[in-house]
Phi, psi and omega in degrees: 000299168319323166303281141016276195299313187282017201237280166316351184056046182263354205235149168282163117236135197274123174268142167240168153089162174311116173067056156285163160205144184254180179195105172262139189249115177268147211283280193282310193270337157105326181311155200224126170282125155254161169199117168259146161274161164325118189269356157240112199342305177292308157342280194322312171295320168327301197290320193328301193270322160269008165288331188298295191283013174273330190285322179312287204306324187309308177332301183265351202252313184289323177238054138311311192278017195221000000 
């Protein structure tokens, strides 16, 4: 099912880690975010704390309404 849903582009998901990518999926319109990280270590770490707050905010902006 989980194969399914990310193939279709139904499921949010949080990437960690180096060249990761997140993809937030909003619940009603279906619109879809992405945000990747730095695929090279020192990048990442640099990125680290505002990928984090980027990825939070993606987060709390799909369930505001719940």
């Amino acid at each position: 099912m989980y194969n399914i849903l990310i193939i279709e582009e139904m499921q949010t998901i949080v990437g960690l880690g180096c060249g990761a990518t997140s993809k937030f999926v909003h619940p009603e319109t279906g619109d879809i975010t992405r945000l990747a990280n730095p695929k090279e270590p020192k990048a990442y770490i640099d990125a680290f704390q505002t990928s984090t707050e980027a990825k939070i905010k993606a987060l709390e902006t799909l369930f505001a309404g719940n």
